[in-house]
Structures are given as structure tokens and as C-alpha cells.
LUMDO-586782 format. One line per 3 residues: number of its first residue (from 1); for each residue x, y, z of C-alpha. Coordinates in Angstrom, 3 decimals, padded with zeros to 6 digits. Last residue first. Layout:
<atoms>
NUM	X:Y:Z | ... $
</atoms>
This chain:
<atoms>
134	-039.026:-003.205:-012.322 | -039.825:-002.229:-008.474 | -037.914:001.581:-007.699 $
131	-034.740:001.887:-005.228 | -034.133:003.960:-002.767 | -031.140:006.311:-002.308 $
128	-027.882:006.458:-003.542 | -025.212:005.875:-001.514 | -027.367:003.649:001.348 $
125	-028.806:001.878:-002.188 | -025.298:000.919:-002.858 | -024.664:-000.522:000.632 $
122	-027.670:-002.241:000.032 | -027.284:-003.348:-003.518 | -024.056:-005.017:-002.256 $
119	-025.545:-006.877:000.593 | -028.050:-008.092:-001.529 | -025.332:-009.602:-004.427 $
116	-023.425:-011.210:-001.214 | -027.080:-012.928:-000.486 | -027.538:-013.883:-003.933 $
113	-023.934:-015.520:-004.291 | -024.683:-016.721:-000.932 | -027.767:-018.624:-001.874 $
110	-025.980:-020.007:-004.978 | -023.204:-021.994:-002.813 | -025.684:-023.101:-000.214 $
107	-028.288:-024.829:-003.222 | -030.571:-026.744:-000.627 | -033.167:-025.722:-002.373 $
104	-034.557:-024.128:000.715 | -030.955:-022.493:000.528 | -032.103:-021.499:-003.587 $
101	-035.286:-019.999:-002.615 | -033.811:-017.954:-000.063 | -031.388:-016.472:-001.949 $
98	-033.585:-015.677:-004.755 | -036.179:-013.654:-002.781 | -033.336:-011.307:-001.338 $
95	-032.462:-011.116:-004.907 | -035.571:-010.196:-006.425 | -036.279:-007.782:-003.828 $
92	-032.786:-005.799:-004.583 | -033.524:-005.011:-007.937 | -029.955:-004.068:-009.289 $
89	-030.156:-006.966:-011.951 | -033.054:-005.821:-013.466 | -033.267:-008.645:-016.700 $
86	-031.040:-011.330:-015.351 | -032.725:-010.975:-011.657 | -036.198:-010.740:-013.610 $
83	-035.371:-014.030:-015.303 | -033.921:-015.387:-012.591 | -036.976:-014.865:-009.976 $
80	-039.507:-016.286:-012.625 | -037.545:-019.546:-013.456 | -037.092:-020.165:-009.415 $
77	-040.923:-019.577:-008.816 | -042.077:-022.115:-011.706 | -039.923:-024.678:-010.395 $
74	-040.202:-023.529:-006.348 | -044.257:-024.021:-006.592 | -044.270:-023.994:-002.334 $
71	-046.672:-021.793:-002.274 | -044.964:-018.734:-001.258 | -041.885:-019.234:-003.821 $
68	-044.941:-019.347:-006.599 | -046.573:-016.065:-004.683 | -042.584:-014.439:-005.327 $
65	-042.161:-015.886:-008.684 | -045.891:-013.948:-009.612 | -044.828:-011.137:-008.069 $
62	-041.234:-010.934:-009.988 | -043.467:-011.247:-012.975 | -045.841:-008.862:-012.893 $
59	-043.047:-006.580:-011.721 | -040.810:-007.247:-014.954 | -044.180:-006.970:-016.900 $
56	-043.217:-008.489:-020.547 | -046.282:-010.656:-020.302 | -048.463:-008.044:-020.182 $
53	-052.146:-009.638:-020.387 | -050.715:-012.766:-018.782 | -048.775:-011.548:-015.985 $
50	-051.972:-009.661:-015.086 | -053.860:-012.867:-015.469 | -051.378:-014.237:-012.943 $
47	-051.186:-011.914:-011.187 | -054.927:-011.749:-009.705 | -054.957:-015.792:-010.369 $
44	-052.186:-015.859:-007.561 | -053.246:-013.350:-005.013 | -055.862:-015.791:-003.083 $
41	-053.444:-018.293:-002.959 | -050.600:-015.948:-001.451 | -052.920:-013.954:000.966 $
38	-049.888:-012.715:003.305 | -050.712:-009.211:003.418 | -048.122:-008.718:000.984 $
35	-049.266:-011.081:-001.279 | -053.226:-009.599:-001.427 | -051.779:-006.269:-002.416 $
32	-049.632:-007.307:-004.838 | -052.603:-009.509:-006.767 | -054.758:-006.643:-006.110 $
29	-052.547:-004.429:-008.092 | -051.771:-006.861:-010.700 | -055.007:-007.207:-011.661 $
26	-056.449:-003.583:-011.198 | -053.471:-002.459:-012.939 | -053.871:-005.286:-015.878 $
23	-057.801:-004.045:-016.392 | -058.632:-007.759:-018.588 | -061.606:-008.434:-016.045 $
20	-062.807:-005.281:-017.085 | -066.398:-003.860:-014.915 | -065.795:-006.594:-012.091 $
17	-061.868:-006.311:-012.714 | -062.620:-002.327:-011.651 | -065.144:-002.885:-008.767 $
14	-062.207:-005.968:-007.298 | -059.627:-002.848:-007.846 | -061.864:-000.104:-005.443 $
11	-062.313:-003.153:-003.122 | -059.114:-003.487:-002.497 | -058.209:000.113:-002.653 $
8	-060.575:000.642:000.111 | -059.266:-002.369:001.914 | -055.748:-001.189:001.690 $
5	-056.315:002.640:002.407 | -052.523:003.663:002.665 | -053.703:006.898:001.148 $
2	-051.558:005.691:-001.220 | -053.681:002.680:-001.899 $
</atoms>
């Protein structure tokens, strides 16, 4: 995956649930990796088990909100997104994700709260460097 090898890391973490279908990095990991290339549906059961064998995971669950957001599941996605936002309030992802879920919730006033929150962590971020995921 750092090799920026996405399908051999893909495959390297479907060998590893294969072997331990309770291996949370290999979960999560191909969970994240099938989000971000736009695979919501296929990523969901991937997090969610990974969710599920740590359920404390910060970035477990801010993945899980953002494939819920993806599929239209804005219940589930919304009570994800806040409780990582009110547990790592300076990670900026979970806020950029917030504000859009709550203008296609047609929530205006709470979308710029989020928004104005983003464009503070990224004039802090410019100060300070990047930021890690939860």
C-alpha cells in the first residue's frame, strides 16, 4: 500500500481475511481502500466487521460514517461522523464530511458551523503541518 501498490495490497489483505476473517487491519484496510476508489458497497462489510472487532476505532468509525454518507444511509452516517467529530475534534476529514451531510440534510445553519470549523483546521494545519486520521 505504501508502495502505492493498490491492487497488490488488495489482494495481499483479501489473502489475510481468507486465512483470519477477524484480522481488523486487513478489514479495515480493504474497507478504506475500496472507499476511496469509489467502491462504497463493496467496502461496507470490510469496515464494518472491522468496526465491529474494535469498536472503539475512531478511524473504523469515521470510515464506516463516510461509506454510510456514500450510500445514502444519512441516520447511521450522521451518528458516526459526530461521534468521531466530538471525540477528535481537530480531524479535518470528519468535518468536511459533516458539512456536507448536514446541507444534503437540508440543515444550512449546521453545514456552516462545519464548514467555518474546516476552514479553521486548515489555516491551522498551514501553521502546523499535516494532520494524522484518528
Amino acid at each position: 500500500m505504501k508502495a502505492g501498490d493498490d491492487e497488490g495490497a488488495r489482494a495481499a489483505f483479501v489473502r489475510a481475511i481468507q486465512a483470519d476473517p477477524s484480522d481488523f487491519e486487513a478489514n479495515f484496510h480493504l474497507g478504506r481502500l475500496l472507499r476511496l476508489s469509489g467502491n462504497n458497497a463493496e467496502a461496507a462489510p470490510y469496515l464494518e466487521r472491522a468496526l465491529r472487532l474494535r469498536p472503539d476505532s475512531l478511524s473504523a468509525r469515521f470510515q464506516v460514517g463516510a461509506v454510510n454518507f456514500s450510500l445514502g444511509h444519512l441516520d447511521e452516517a450522521q451518528k458516526d461522523l459526530e461521534r468521531v467529530a466530538r471525540e477528535s475534534p481537530d480531524f479535518q476529514e470528519v468535518h468536511v464530511q459533516l458539512a456536507a451531510l448536514y446541507y444534503r440534510l437540508n440543515r444550512k445553519q449546521d453545514g456552516e458551523r462545519e464548514r467555518q470549523i474546516v476552514l479553521r483546521l486548515n489555516q491551522k494545519a498551514r501553521q502546523q503541518g499535516p494532520q494524522p486520521e484518528p
